[in-house]
C-alpha positions in Angstrom: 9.0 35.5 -37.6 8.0 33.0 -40.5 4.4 32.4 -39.9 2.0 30.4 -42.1 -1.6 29.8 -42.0 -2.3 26.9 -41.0 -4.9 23.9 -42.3 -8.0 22.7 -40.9 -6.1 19.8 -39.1 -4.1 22.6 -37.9 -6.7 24.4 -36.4 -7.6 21.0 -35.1 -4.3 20.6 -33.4 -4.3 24.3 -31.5 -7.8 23.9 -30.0 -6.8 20.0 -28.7 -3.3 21.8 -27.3 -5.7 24.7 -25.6 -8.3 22.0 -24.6 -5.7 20.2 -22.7 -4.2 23.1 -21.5 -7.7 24.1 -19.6 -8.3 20.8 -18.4 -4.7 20.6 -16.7 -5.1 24.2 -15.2 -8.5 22.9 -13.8 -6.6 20.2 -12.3 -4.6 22.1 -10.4 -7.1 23.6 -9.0 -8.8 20.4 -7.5 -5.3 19.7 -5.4 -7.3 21.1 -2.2 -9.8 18.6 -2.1 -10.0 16.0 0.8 -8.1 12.6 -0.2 -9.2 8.8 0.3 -6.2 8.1 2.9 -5.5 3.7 2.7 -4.0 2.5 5.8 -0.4 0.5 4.4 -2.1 -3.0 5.2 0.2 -5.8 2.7 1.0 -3.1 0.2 4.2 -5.2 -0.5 2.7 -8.4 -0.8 -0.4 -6.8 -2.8 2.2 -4.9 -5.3 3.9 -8.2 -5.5 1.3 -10.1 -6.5 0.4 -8.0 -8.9 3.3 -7.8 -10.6 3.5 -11.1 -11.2 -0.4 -11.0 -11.8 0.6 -9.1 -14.9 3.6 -10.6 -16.2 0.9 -13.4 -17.0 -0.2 -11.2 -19.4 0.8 -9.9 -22.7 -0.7 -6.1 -22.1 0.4 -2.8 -22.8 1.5 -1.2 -20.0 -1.5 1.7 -20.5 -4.2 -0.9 -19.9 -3.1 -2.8 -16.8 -5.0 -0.3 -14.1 -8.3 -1.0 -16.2 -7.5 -4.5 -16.4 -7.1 -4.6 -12.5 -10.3 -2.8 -12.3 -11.6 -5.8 -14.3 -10.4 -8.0 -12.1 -12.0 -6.1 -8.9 -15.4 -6.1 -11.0 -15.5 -10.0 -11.4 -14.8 -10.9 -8.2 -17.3 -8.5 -6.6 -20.5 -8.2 -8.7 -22.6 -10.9 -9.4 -23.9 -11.9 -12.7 -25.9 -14.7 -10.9 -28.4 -12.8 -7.9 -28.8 -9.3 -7.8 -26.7 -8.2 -4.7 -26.6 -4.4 -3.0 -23.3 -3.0 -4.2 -22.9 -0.1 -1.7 -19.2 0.9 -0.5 -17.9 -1.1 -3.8 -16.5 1.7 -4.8 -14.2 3.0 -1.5 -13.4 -1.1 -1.6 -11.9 -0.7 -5.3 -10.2 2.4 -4.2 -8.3 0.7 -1.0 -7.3 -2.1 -3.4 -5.7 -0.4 -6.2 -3.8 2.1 -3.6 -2.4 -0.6 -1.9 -1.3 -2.4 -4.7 0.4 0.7 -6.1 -2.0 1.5 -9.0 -3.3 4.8 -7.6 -0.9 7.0 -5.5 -2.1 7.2 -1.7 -3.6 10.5 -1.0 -4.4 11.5 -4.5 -8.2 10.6 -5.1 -11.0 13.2 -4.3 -13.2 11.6 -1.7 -16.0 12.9 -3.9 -14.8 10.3 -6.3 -16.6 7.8 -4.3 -19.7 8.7 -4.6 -19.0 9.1 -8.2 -17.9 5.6 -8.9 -21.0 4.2 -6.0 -23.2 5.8 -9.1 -21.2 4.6 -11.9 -21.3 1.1 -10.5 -25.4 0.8 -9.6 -25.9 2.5 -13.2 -24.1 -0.1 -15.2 -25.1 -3.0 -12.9 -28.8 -1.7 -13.4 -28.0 -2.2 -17.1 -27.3 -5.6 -16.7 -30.3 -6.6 -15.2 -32.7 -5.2 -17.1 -31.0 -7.0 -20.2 -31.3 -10.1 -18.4 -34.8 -10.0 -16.8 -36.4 -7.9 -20.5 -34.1 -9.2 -23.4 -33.9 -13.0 -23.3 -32.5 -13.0 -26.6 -28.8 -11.7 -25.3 -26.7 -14.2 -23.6 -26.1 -14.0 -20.2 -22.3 -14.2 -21.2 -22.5 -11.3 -23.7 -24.4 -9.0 -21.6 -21.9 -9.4 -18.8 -19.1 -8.6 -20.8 -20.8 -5.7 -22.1 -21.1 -4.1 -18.7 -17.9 -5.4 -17.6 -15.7 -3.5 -20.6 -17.8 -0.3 -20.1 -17.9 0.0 -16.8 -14.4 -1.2 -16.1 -12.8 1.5 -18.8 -15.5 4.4 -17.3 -14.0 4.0 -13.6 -10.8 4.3 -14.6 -11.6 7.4 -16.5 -12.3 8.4 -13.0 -8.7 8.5 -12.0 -7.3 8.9 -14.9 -9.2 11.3 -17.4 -9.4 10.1 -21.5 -9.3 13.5 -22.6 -5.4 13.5 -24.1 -6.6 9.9 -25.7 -9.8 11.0 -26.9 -8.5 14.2 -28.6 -5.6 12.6 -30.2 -8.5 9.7 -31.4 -10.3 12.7 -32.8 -7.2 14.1 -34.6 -6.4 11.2 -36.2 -9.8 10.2 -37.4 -10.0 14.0 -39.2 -6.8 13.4 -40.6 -7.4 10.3 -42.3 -11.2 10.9 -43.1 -9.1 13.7 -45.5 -7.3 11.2 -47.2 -8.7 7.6 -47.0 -9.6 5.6 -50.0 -11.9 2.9 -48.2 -12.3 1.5 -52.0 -8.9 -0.1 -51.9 -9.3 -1.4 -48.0 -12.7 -2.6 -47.6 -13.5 -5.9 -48.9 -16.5 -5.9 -50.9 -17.5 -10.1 -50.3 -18.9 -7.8 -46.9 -20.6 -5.6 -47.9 -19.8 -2.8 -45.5 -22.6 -0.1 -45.8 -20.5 3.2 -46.3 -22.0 5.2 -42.9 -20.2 2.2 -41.2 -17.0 3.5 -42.6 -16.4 6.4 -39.9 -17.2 3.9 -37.1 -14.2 1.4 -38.8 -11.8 4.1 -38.7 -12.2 4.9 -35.4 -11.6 1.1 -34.1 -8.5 1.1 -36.4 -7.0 4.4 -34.9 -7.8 3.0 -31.5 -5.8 -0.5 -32.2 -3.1 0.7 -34.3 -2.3 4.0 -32.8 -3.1 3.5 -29.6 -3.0 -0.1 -28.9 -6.4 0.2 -27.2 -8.3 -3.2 -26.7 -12.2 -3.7 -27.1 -13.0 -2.5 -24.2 -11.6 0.9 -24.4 -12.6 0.8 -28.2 -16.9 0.1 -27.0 -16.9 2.6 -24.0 -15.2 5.5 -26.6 -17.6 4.7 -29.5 -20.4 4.4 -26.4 -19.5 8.1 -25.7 -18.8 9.6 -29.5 -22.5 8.0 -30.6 -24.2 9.5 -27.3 -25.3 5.9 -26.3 -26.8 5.8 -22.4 -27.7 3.4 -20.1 -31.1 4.3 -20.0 -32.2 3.0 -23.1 -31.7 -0.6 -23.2 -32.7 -1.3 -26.5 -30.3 1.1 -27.9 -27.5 -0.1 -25.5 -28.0 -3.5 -27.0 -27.9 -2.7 -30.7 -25.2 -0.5 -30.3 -22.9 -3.0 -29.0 -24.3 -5.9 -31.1 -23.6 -4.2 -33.8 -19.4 -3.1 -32.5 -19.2 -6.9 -32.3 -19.8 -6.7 -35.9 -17.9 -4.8 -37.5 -14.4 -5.4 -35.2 -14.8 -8.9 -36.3 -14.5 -8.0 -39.8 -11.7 -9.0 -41.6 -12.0 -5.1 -43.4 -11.4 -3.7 -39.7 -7.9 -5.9 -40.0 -7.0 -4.4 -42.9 -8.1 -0.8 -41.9 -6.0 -1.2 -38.9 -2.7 -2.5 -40.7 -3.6 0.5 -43.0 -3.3 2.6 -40.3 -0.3 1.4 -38.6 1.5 1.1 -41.6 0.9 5.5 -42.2 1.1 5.8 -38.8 4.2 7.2 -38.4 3.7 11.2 -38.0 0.8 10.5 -36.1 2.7 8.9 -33.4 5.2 11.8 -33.6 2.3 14.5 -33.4 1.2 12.2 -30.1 4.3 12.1 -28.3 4.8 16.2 -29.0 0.8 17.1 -27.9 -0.9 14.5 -26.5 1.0 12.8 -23.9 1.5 13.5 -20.7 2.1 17.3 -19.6 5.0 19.0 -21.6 6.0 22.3 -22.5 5.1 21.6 -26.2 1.4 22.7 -25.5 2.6 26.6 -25.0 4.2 26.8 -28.3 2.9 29.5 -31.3 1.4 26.7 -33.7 1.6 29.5 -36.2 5.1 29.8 -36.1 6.0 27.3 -38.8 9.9 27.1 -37.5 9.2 26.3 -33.9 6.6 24.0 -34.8 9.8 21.9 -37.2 12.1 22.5 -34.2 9.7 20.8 -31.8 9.0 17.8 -34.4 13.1 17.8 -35.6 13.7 17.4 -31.4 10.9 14.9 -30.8 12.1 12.3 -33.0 15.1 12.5 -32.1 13.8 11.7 -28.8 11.4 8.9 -30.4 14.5 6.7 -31.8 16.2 7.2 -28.6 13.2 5.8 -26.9 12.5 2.8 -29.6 16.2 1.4 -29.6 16.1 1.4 -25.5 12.5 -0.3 -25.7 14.1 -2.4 -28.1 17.3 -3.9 -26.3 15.1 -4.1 -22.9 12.6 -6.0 -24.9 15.8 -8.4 -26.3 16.4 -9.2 -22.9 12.9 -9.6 -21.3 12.6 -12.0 -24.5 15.2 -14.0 -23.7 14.6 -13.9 -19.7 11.6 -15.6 -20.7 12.6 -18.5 -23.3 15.1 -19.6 -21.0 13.0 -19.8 -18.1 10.1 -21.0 -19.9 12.3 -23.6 -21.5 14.0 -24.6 -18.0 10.6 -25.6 -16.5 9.4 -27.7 -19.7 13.1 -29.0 -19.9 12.1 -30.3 -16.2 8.3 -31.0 -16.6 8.7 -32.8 -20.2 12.1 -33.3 -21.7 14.1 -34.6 -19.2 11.2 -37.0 -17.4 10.2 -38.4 -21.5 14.4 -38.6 -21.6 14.6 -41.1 -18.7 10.9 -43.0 -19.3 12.0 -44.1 -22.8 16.0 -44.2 -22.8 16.3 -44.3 -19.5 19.0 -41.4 -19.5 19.1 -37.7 -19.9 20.3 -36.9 -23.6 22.3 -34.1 -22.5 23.1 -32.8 -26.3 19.5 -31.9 -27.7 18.6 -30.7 -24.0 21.2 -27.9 -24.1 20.5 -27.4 -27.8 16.9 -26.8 -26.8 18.3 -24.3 -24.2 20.4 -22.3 -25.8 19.9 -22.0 -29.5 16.8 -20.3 -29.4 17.4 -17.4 -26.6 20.6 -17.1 -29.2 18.8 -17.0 -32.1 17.1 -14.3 -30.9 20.3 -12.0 -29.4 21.8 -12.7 -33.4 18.8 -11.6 -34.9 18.4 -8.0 -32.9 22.0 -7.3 -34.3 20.5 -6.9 -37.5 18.0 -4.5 -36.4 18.4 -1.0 -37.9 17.2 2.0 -36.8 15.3 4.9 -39.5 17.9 7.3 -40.6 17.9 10.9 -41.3 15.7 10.3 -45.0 13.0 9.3 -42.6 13.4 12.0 -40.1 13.1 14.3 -42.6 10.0 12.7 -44.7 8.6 12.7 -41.2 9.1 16.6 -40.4 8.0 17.5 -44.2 4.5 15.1 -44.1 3.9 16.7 -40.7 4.5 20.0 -41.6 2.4 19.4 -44.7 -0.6 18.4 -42.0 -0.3 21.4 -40.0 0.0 24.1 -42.8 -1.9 25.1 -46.0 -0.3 23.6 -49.4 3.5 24.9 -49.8 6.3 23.0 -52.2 4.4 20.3 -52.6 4.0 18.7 -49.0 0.4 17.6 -49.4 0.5 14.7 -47.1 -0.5 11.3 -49.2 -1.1 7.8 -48.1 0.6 4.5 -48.6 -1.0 1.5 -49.5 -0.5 -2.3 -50.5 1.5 -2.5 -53.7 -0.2 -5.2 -55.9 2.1 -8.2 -56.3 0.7 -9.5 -59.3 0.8 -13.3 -60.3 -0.7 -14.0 -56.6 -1.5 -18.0 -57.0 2.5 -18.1 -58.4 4.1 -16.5 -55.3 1.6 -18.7 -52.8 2.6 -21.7 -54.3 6.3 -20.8 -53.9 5.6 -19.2 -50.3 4.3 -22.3 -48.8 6.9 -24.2 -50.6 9.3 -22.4 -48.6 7.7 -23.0 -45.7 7.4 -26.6 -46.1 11.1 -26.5 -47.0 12.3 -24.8 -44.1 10.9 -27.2 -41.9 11.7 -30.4 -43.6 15.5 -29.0 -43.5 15.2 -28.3 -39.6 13.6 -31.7 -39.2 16.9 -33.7 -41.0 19.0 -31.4 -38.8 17.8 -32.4 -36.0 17.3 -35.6 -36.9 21.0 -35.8 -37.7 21.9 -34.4 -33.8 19.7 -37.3 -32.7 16.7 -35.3 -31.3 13.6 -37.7 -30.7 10.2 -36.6 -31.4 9.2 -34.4 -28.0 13.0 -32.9 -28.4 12.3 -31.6 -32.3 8.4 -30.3 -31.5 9.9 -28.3 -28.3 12.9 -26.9 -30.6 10.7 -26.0 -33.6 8.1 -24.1 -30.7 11.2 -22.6 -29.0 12.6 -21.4 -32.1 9.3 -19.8 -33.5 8.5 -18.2 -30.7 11.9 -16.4 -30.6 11.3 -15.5 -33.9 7.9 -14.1 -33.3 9.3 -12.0 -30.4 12.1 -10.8 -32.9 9.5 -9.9 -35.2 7.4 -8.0 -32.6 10.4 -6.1 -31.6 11.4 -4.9 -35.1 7.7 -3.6 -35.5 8.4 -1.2 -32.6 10.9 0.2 -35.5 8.6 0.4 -38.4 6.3 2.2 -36.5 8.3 5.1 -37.0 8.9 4.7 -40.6 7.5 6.9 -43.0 10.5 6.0 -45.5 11.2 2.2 -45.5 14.5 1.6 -43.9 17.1 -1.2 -46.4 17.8 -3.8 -43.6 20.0 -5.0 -45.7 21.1 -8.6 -47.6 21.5 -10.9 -44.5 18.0 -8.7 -43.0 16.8 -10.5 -46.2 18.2 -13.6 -46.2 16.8 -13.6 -42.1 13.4 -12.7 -43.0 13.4 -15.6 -45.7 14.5 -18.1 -43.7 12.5 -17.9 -40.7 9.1 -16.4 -42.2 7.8 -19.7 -41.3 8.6 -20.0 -38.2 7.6 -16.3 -37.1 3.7 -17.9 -38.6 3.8 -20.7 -36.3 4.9 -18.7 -33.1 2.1 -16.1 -34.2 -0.2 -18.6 -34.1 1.2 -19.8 -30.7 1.6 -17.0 -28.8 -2.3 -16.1 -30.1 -4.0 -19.3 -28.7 -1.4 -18.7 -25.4 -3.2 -15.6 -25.3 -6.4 -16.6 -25.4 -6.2 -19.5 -23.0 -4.3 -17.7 -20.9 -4.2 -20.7 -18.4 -1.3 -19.0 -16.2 -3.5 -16.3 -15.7 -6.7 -17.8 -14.9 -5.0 -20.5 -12.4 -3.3 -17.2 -10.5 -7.3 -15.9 -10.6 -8.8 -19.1 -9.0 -5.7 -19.9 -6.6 -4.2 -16.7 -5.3 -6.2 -14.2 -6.4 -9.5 -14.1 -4.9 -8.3 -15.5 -1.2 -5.7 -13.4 -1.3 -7.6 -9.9 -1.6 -10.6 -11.2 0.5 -7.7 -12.0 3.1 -6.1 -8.8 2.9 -9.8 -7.0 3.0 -10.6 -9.0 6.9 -7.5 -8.3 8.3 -7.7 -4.5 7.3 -11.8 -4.2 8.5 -9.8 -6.1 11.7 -7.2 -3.6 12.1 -10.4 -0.9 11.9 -12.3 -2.7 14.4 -9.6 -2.9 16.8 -9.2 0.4 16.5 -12.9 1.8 16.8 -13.1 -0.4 20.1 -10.1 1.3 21.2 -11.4 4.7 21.1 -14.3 3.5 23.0 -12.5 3.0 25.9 -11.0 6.6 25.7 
């Protein structure tokens, strides 16, 4: 058997696998507990809803339950006159069983006593900010309590400890090796025992695509902060306002994402959901490659299907999106002012982009074995002490030189680019409101390319050639992948679709859903009384 010792970070790695290993044995041994049982009262309608709730949203996946929980939270505490909030907590249970978030019969009913506590602890919090510290908004002292207590429940249900470990992991990994020198922007002036706190929020957003939220209520719990003392509470989370504003915290997080590669392989092997991977000999150097040789394998077959499902969610939605503004704008602004449809640039708008788009993924390529193999070495050279020269190392920013030169010629490009769309459409005969809608259409599709080809280069550790016409692509519509950036960001923080479905469906929906289900329980109560 080839067995090497292994590194710190090594040592790191078994205890996480042997930590999560007790905490899912413990688990097993809860399964005998008495479950909250929800009546099936407009499941389908509920699930539904949202659905559709969340396709308003641009989300990862892992964040919609605590995002519900949000939801729940808004709609039943009040920021405005201190309310009893008793039963709150069976309520939010009912609501996110029936629409499909939590699996009927699967939560302890000692878990409602839990939340009950959780809820009065952090609503406390907010009212002795309001009614002691005048100098905090009402608005920021809301969403204070809203991120942490939203993120703690679903702890509840779903427990942080896989996340929290892997956080740990990383964080020790790159502590190792970081130069915050070249990162950190001295105009500032970060004080250096900030640093830790920075790499943690990076980690979080580039590795686990956590939002603030999740970020504040993990820091919350690493820096031992409690509800009790307000004055802590507040400077702790004035102070994370801070510091993920910075434009440093950007950088550390692009940083990250660019070298985080073999982190995200370690992750899918250890930290995930249960998997045989935790029962392996760690100081067995050959099953350990055998186990990161298979899971990558495993990783590009997963990134390629995200990939082409992405492709066609992306083009779902320009074509929809386009068919209602084709009907709400172009065609109406058509008839007003020429007093006929101009069939050409409509089906131009149409088409083209959602085209654009399918083109543009057949350039996409896939890392090849070179980066398989830097991935396996670099990991290896985490796990175990120094051997042929795998001491992990980091990548950063290459230095351009002549900065001002490249700028100039940049936004020269980009000026370019637009001013030859502009004669081309021009040419076709596209009016004003036709051209804007084409040029938006267009740069969002390339933005939604973009995104999808950084689901590949998050597994790069070697960068992949894409090749000439890659190049040519990626020269051409730079500009356009800015303006659909910029976009899709103030899209996102509007977010008008998902507000209106808050106000109009929402909130009468649920409260609906709740009387006819506290009906249903009368009904039944009086008929046992006449047993």
């Amino acid at each position: 058997m080839n067995k090497s010792n292994t590194t710190e970070l090594g040592d790191l790695l078994k205890q996480s696998t042997k930590n999560i290993s007790s905490y899912d044995t413990y688990l097993q041994s809860t399964k005998h507990e008495e479950t909250v049982h929800v009546s099936n009262v407009a499941n389908v309608i509920l699930f539904a809803y949202e659905q559709l709730r969340n396709a308003s949203e641009n989300i990862e996946d892992h964040l919609l339950l605590q995002r519900a929980i949000l939801r729940f939270y808004k709609r039943n505490l009040s920021f405005i006159n201190k309310r009893d909030q008793t039963k709150l907590a069976e309520e939010l249970i009912i609501e996110l069983t029936q629409a499909e978030y939590l699996a009927n019969d699967t939560i302890p009913v000692s878990m409602i006593a839990k939340l009950d506590d959780l809820i009065g602890e952090y609503y406390q919090v907010f009212w002795k900010i309001r009614d002691k510290h005048a100098d905090v908004s009402v608005e920021k002292a809301e969403k204070w309590v809203l991120d942490i207590l939203s993120v703690k429940s679903e702890q509840l249900f779903n427990n942080p400890i896989r996340i929290l470990s892997f956080a740990h992991f990383a964080h020790a990994h790159f502590t190792k090796l970081i130069d915050y020198k070249t990162i950190i922007l001295p105009e500032e002036s970060i004080d250096a025992s900030d640093y830790p706190t920075l790499l943690y929020i990076g980690i979080h957003k580039a590795l686990l695509k956590s939002d603030d939220a999740n970020i504040r209520s993990g820091l919350l719990d690493l820096y031992s902060v409690g509800s009790t003392k307000t004055a802590h509470f507040i400077e702790f989370n004035t102070k994370y306002d801070q510091l993920s504003a910075l434009r440093s915290a950007v950088r550390l997080s692009r940083f990250i994402n660019k070298n985080g590669a073999p982190l995200r392989i370690l992750r899918s092997a250890f930290f995930e959901q249960k998997n045989d991977n935790l029962a392996i000999d760690l100081h067995n150097q050959s099953q350990l490659m055998n186990v990161i040789e298979q899971q990558i394998d495993k990783e590009y077959q997963a990134v390629r299907k995200s990939v082409n499902n992405g492709v066609i969610k992306s083009i779902l939605f320009l074509l929809i999106t386009k068919a209602i503004i084709g009907m709400l704008v172009e065609i109406p602004y058509d008839i007003v002012v020429t007093g006929s449809i101009i069939i050409v640039p409509l089906i131009i708008n149409l088409l083209f982009p959602p085209l654009f788009l399918a083109l543009t993924a057949l350039t996409f390529k896939l890392p090849g074995e070179p980066n398989k193999k830097a991935l396996t070495k670099y990991i290896m050279g985490m796990v175990y002490k120094e051997s042929e020269g795998r001491t992990p190392t980091l990548k950063y920013a290459e230095s351009t030189g002549n900065t001002l030169v490249f700028n100039i010629i940049y936004i020269a490009v980009f000026l370019g680019v637009f001013y030859l769309v502009s004669t081309r459409l021009i040419a076709l005969d596209f009016n004003i409101v036709q051209a804007v809608i084409f040029i938006i259409f267009l740069s969002t599709a390339s933005f939604l390319g973009y995104r999808l080809t950084l689901q590949i280069k998050e597994l790069e550790l070697v960068n992949t050639s894409q090749g000439f016409i890659a190049l040519i692509r990626d020269f051409l519509y730079a500009p356009f992948i800015f303006v659909g950036q910029k976009i899709s960001y103030r899209f996102g923080q509007l977010n008008i679709m998902a507000q209106i479905l808050d106000v109009v469906i929402d909130l009468p929906l649920k409260t609906i859903v709740r009387l006819v289900r506290q009906w249903m329980v009368f009904l039944n109560n009086k008929k046992d009384e006449l047993l």
